[in-house]
C-alpha positions in Angstrom: 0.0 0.0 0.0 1.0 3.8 -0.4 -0.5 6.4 1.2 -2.4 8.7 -1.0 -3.7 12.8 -0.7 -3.3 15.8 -2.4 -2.0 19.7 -2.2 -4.2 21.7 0.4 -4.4 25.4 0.9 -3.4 26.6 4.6 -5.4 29.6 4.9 -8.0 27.8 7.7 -5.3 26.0 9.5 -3.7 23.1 10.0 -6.3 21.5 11.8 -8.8 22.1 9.1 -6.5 20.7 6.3 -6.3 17.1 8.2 -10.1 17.4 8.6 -10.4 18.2 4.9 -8.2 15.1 4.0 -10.0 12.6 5.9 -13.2 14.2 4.3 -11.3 13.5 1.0 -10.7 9.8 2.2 -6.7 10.1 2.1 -4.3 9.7 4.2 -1.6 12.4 3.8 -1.3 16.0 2.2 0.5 18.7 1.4 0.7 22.3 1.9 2.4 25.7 1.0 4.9 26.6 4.0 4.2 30.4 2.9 2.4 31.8 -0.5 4.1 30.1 -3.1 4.8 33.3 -5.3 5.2 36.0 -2.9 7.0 34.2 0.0 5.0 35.6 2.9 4.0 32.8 5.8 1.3 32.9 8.4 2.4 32.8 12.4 2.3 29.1 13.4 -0.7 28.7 16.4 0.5 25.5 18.7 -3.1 24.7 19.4 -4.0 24.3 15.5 -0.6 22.3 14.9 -1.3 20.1 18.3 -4.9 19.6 16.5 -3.3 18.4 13.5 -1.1 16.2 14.6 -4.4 14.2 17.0 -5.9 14.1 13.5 -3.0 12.1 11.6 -2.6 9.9 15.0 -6.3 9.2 15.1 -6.5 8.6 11.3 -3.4 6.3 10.9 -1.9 8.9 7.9 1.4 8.5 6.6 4.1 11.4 6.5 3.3 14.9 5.2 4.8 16.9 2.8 5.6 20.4 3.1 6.1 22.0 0.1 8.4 25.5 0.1 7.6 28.3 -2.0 8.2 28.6 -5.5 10.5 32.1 -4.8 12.7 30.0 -2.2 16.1 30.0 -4.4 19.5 29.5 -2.9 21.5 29.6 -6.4 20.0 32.4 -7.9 22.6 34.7 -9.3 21.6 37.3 -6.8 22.6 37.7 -3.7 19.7 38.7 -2.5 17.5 36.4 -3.7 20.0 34.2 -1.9 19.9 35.2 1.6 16.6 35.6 1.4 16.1 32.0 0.6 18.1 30.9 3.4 15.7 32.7 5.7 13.2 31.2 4.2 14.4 28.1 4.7 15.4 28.3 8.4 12.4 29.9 9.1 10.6 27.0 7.5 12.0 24.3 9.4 11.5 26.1 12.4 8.0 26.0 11.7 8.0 22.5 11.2 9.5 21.4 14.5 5.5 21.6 15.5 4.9 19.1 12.9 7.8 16.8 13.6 8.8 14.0 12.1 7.0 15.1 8.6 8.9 15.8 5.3 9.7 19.4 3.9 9.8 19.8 0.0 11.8 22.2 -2.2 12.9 22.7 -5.9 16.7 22.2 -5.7 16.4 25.9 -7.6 17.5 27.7 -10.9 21.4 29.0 -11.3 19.5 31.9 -13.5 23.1 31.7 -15.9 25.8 30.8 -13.4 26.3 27.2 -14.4 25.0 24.1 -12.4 28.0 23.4 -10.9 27.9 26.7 -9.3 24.2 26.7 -8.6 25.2 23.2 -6.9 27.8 24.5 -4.5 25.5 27.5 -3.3 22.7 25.2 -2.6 24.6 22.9 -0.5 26.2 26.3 1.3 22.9 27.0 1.9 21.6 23.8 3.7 24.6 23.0 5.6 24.1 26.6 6.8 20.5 26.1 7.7 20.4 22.1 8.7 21.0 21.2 12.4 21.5 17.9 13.8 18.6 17.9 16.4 15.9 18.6 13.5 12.8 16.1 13.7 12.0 16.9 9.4 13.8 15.3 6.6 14.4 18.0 3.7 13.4 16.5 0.0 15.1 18.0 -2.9 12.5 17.1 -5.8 13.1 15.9 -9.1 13.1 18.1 -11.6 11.6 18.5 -15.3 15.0 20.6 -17.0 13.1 24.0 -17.7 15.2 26.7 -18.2 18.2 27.1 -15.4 16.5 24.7 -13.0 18.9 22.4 -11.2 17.7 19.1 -10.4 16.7 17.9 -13.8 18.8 14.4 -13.7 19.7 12.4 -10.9 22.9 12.9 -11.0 22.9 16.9 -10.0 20.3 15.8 -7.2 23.7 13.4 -6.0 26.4 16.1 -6.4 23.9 18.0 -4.0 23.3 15.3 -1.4 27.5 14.8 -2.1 27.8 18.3 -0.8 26.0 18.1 2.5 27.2 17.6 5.8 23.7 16.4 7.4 23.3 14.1 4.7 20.5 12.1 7.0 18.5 14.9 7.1 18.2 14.3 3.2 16.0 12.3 0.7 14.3 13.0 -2.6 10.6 13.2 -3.9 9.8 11.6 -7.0 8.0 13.8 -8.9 6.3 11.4 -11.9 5.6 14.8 -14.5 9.1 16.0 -13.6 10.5 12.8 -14.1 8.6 12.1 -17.8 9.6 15.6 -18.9 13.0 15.5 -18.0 13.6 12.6 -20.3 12.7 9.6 -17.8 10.6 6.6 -19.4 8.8 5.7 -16.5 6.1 4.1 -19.0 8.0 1.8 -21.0 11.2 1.3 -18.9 10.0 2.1 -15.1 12.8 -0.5 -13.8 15.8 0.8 -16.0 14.5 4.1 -13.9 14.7 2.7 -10.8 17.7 0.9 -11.0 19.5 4.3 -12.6 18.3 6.2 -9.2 19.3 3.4 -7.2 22.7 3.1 -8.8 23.2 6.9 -8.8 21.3 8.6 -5.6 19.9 5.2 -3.4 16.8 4.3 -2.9 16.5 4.3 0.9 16.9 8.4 -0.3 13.6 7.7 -2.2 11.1 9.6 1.0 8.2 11.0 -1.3 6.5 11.5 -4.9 4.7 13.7 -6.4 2.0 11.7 -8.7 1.1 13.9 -11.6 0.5 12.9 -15.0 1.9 14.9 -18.0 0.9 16.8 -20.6 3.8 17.0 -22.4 6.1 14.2 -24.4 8.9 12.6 -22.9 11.7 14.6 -22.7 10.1 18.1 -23.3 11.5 20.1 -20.7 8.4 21.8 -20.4 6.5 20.5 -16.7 3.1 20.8 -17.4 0.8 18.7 -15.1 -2.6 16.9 -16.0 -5.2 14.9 -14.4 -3.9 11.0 -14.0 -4.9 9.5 -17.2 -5.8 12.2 -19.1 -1.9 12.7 -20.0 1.0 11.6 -22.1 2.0 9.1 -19.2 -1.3 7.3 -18.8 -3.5 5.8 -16.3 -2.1 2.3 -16.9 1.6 3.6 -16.5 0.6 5.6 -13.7 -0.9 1.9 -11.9 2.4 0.3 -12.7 4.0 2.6 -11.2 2.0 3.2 -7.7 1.5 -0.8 -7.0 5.9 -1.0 -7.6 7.1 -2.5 -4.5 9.8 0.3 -4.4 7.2 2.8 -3.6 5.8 0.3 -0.5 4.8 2.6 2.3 6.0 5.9 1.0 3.4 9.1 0.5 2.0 9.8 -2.8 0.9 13.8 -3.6 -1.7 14.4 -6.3 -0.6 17.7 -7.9 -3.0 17.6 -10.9 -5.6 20.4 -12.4 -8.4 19.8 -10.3 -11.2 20.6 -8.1 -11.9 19.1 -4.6 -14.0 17.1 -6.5 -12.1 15.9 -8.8 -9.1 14.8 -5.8 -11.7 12.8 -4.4 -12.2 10.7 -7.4 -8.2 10.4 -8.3 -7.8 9.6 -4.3 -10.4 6.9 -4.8 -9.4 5.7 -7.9 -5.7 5.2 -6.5 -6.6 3.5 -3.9 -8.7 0.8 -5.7 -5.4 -0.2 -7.0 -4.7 -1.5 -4.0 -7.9 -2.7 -2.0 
């Protein structure tokens, strides 16, 4: 079995996004830290996070994950932009210490001209700057789909990154199944040869997370465009395949696709009749 949920919005609390989930009939989610283009967050209240955390006890869910915003970027060119996504990023984890023992997501970032071997360096700076040993939340660095400067786009930058860290436990990866497809990845036709490249290359005891979205782009287009499972260029039979691998045994699956609540209901449901 996986566990299986989709991306909620924060605005009511965390309390209310574990109720909203268990109305949804999964049994994990994920959330915006702060507004994913302008980089503000809301105060943390302990009573709403001690709520939350009853729910997912209560409920039996699997681990939750975070997601940073879109403007976090610790290889941008800029210095700024830099710093400021350091702060982001300690302030983040911070946060999460109410939530423990749940996973925080991030896009590796975009070297915006530098060079990836730059852009590498300054985002492993940046975590061993922000990462401390007594943390309770493992940091993912996601998959990416190779649009424009963004770093992550094969597994072997995601290594030189983990390479790069002095915390490396605090580390794993989320599998992001669009990201993946766009990037060049044949999860359809060759899921194993997949596999067995990230196992060879990163290790699959990294593997924490993925993000299940289908695509609506070919293989190999760069482009990361998300669609509804099925509805996509990977395809509801590929998507199965994948989900019921025993690789992905236990681990939390996010549904990132262009829907409405009602439509996460159905794809939840639909998942999980691959299993039961």
């Amino acid at each position: 079995m996986i566990y299986i949920g989709c991306h909620l919005s924060v605005t009511n609390g965390y309390e209310a996004m574990g109720c909203k989930m268990v109305e949804f009939g999964g049994d994990t989610f994920s959330w915006f830290t702060r507004n994913p283009r302008g980089g503000k967050s809301k105060d943390i209240v302990t009573e709403d996070a001690q709520a939350l955390n009853r729910i997912l006890s209560e409920n039996k869910f699997g681990k939750l994950v975070a997601h940073a915003s879109y403007t976090m970027n610790l290889c941008s060119a800029n210095a700024d932009t830099r710093i400021s996504g350091r702060d982001m990023l300690k302030n983040d984890l911070k946060k999460m210490e109410f939530l423990p023992n749940q996973y925080y997501n991030f896009h590796p970032g975009s070297h915006t001209g530098q060079g990836a071997d730059i852009g590498i360096k300054q985002i492993a700076d940046g975590l061993n700057e922000v990462l401390w040993p007594e943390m309770r939340t493992t940091v993912l660095l996601e998959t990416m789909a190779g649009k424009g400067s963004e770093i992550g786009r094969s597994f072997e930058e995601i290594r030189q990154i983990i390479d790069l860290v002095e915390l490396k436990d605090k580390l794993g990866v989320c599998f992001d199944t669009c990201h993946i497809w766009d990037a060049g990845y044949d999860i359809v036709g060759d899921l194993d040869g997949v596999l067995d490249q990230f196992d060879r290359i990163i290790g699959l005891d990294r593997l924490k997370a993925v993000h299940f979205n289908d695509s609506k782009n070919e293989r190999g287009s760069g482009k990361d465009r998300h669609e509804k499972l099925g509805q996509g260029m990977i395809g509801l039979e590929a998507m199965k395949r994948f989900a019921v691998h025993p690789v992905f045994e236990g681990l939390p699956f996010i549904l990132e696709t262009p829907n409405d609540n009602e439509g996460y209901v159905q794809e939840i449901a639909t998942v999980k009749s691959w299993f039961y």
